[in-house]
C-alpha positions in Angstrom: -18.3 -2.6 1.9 -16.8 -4.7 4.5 -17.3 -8.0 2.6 -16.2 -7.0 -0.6 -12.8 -5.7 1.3 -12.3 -9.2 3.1 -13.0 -11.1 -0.3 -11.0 -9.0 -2.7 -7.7 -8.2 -0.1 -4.3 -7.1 -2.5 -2.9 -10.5 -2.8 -1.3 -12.2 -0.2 -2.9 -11.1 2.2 -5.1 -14.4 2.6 -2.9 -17.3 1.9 -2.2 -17.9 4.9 -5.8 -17.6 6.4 -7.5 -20.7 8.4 -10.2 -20.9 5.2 -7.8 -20.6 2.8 -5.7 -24.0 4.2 -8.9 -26.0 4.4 -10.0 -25.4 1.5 -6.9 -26.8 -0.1 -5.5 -29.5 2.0 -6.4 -32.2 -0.2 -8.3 -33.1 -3.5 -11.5 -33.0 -2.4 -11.3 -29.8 -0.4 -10.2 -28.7 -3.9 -13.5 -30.1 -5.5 -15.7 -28.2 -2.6 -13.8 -25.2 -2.8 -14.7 -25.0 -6.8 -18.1 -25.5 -6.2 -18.3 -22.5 -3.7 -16.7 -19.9 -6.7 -14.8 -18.4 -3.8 -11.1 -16.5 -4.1 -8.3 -18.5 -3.1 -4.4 -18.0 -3.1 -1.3 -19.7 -3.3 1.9 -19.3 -4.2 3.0 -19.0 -8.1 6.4 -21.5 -8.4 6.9 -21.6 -12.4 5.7 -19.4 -14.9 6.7 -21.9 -18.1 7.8 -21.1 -21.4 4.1 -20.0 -22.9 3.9 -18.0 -19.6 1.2 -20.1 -17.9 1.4 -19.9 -14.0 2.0 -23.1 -12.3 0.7 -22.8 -8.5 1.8 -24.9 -5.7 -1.9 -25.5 -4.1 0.2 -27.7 -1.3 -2.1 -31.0 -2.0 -1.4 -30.8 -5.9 -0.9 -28.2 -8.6 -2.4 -25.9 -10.1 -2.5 -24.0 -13.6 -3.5 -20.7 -14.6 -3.1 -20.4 -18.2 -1.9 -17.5 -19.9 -5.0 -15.6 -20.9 -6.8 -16.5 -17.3 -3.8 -14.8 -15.5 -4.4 -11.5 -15.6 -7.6 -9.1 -16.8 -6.1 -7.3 -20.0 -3.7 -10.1 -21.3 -5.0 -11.0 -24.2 -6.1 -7.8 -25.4 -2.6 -6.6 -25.3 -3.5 -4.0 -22.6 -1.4 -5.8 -19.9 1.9 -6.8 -20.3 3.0 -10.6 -19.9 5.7 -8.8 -17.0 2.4 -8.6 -14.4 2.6 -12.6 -14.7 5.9 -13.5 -14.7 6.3 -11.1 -11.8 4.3 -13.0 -9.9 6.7 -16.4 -9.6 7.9 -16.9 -6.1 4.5 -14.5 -4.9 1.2 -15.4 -3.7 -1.6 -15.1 -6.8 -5.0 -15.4 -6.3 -7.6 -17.3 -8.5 -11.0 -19.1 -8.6 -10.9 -22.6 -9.1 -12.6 -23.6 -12.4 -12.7 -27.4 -12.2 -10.0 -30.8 -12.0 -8.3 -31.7 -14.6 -8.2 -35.7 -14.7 -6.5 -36.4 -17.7 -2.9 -36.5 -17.5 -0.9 -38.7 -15.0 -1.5 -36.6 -12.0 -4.8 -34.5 -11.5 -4.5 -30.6 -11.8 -6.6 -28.0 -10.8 -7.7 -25.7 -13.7 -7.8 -21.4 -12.1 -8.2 -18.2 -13.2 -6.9 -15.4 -12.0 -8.5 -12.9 -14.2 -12.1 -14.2 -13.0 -11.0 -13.3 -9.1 -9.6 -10.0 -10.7 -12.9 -9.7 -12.9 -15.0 -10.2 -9.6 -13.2 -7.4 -7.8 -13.5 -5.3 -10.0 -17.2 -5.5 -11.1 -18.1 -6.4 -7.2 -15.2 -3.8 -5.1 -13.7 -1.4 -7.2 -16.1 -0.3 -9.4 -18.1 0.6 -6.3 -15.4 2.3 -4.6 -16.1 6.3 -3.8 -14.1 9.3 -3.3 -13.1 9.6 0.3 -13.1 5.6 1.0 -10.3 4.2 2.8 -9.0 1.0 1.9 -5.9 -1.7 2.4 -3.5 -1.8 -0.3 0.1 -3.6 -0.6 3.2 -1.8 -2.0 3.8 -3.8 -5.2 7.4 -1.6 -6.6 8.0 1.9 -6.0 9.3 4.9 -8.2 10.6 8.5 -8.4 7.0 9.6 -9.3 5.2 7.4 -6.8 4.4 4.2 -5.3 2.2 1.4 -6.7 0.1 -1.3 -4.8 -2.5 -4.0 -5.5 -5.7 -2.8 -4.4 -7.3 -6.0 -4.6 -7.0 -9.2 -6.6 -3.5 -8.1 -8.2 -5.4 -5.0 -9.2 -2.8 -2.2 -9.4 -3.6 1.5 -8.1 -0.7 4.4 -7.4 0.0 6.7 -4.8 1.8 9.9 -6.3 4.9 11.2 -4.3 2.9 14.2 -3.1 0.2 12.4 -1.4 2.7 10.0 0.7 2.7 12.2 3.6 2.6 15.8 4.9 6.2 15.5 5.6 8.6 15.6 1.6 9.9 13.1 1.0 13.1 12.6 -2.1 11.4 8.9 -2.8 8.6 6.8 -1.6 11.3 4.2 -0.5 11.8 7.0 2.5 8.2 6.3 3.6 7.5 2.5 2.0 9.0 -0.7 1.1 7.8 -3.5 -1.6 5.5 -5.7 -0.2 4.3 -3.5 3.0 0.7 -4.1 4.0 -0.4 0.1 4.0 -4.0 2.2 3.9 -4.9 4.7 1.3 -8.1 6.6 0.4 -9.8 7.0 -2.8 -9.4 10.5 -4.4 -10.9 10.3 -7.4 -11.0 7.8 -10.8 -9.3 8.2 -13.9 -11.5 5.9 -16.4 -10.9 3.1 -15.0 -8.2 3.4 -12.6 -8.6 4.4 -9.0 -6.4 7.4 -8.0 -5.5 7.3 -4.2 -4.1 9.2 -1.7 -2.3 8.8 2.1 -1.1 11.7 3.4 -4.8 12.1 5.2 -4.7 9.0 7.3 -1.5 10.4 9.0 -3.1 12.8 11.4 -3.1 16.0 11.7 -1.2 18.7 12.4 -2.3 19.3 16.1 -2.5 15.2 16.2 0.8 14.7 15.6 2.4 17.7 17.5 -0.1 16.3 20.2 2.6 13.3 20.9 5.5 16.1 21.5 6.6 19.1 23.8 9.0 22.0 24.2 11.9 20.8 26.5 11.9 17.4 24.6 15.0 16.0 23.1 13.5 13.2 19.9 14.9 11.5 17.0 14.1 13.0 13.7 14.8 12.4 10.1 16.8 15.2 8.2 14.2 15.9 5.0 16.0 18.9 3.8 18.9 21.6 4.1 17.8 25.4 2.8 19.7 28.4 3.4 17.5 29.6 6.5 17.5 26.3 8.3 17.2 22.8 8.3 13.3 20.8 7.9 13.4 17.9 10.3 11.1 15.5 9.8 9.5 14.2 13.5 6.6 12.4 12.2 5.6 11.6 8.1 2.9 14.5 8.6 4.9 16.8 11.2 8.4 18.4 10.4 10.5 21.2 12.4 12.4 24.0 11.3 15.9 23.5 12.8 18.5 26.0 12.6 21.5 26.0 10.6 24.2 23.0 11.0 27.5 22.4 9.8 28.1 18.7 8.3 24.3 18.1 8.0 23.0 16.3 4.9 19.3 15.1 3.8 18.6 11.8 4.7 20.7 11.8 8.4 19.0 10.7 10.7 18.9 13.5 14.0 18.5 14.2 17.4 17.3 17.3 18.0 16.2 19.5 21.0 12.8 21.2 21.1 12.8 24.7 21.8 9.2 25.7 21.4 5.7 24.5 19.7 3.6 26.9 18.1 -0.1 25.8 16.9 -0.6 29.2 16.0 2.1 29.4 13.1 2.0 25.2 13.0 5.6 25.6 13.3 8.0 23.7 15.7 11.5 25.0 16.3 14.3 22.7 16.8 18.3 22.8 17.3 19.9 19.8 16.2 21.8 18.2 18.8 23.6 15.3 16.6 23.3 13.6 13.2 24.3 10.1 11.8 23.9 8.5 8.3 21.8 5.2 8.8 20.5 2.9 5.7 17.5 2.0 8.3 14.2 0.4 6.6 11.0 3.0 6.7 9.7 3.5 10.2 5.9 1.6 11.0 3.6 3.9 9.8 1.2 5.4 12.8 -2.0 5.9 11.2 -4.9 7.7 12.5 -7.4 6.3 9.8 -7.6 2.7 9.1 -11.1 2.1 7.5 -14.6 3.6 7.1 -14.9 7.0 4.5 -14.0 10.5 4.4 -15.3 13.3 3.4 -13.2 16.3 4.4 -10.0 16.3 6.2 -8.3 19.0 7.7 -4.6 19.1 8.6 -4.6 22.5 10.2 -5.0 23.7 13.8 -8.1 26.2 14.3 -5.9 29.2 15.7 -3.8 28.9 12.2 -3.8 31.2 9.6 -3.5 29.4 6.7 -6.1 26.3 5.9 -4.9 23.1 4.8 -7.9 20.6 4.0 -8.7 17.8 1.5 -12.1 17.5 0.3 -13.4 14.1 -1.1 -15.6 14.3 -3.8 -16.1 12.9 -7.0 
């Protein structure tokens, strides 16, 4: 499926792309370019008063009219928000033809066709266990959303961020972040996904540590037996008990010991500082390809912790 990713990226990622320029550096690149039905993008500068998307194509504009900007605009299914959120942001289309009959020529696009084309070419063809490149498009308390191609919007629920819990997915994400995600399942249409699984395991992450170590840490939560210290989004610590210590500090903490066994690590915490510090680059362990079981567990552990991908 390696073509279908590179043609249907979330949006944004090709504007910038040597194929992309060329193709619109001047009217008759424009002309070639509609011939060829590829997907473009440029940026969105205007969405006008009917909500029609004016695009700045750099050698002239273009317009995506209301009803080609988005699959599920004009029957009511998607909301006019999903274009007028789009001004000032890259948007993707397939240029439909020249419009010659004003005082300046304009490019006619859709971008419901290039969303069409993913989805009847990409996602539709998308199977439990494929992993896939997504942007973060906003984030909430339940979970983060991203364009899985085309403007095409999928969600990542809280629980499947990472191993490590997390209060929000603005602890692990930030709006416009270029991530991976796998394909759990559908819902009708819509694509569930999940991410913890491309964050390593257990014995992979703890693999990067050792007893003795002094490491900064992120302060996930405060119980009455101890403190869970995040190290890595899908390896946390059990620290013990600290005065002054809230959720959210960042930490430095001291290693004592690292036991695959129990998948435990024990900590003591030797300092904490509030920091308003963007999410930490995401190490991921997983980037492409498919997956059809993943276990997070060590072997000598007793308890299994797996995800199996099926339909």
């Amino acid at each position: 499926m390696v073509l279908q990713m590179t043609e249907f990226l979330p949006e944004g990622r090709k504007i910038t792309d040597k194929e992309n320029t060329a193709a619109l550096q001047d009217i008759r690149s424009v002309e070639k370019a509609a011939k060829s039905g590829r997907i473009y993008e440029a940026p969105c500068i205007v969405c006008d008063t009917e909500h029609n998307m004016i695009v700045d194509l750099g050698c002239m504009r273009g317009v995506i009219e209301r009803g080609e900007g988005a699959l599920g605009i004009d029957d009511g299914t998607t909301r006019d928000i999903a274009l007028i959120s789009r001004v000032s942001k890259p948007v993707c289309f397939i240029i439909k033809g020249i419009n010659r009959s004003g005082s300046e020529a304009v490019a006619v696009l859709s971008r419901k066709e290039a969303q069409q084309r993913a989805k009847d070419e990409y996602i539709s063809k998308l199977q439990s266990g494929d992993v896939i490149p997504a942007r973060v498009t906003h984030l909430e308390q339940f979970g983060c959303f991203v364009d899985i191609g085309c403007g095409l919007p999928s969600m990542i629920p809280i629980d499947t961020i990472s191993v490590s819990r997390i209060t929000h997915p603005s602890d692990r994400f930030a709006v416009g972040q270029d991530i991976f995600a796998a394909v759990k399942g559908r819902d009708g249409d819509r694509i569930c996904l999940t991410h913890k699984e491309l964050l390593g395991t257990w014995g992979e992450n703890a693999g990067h540590f050792c007893a003795g170590q002094t490491v900064p840490g992120i302060i996930r939560s405060v119980e009455d037996y101890g403190i869970f210290v995040e190290l890595a989004p899908n390896l946390a610590g059990l620290a013990e008990l600290k005065p002054g210590v809230r959720a959210g500090d960042f930490a430095s903490v001291y290693i004592k010991a690292i036991i695959p066994e129990k998948m435990k690590i024990k900590l003591i915490i030797v300092s904490s500082y509030r920091c308003d510090a963007p999410p930490a680059e995401l190490n991921y362990y997983i980037t492409d390809g498919h997956i059809d079981r993943w276990v997070y567990s060590t072997e000598q552990a007793g308890k299994y912790i797996a995800t199996e991908f099926n339909e």
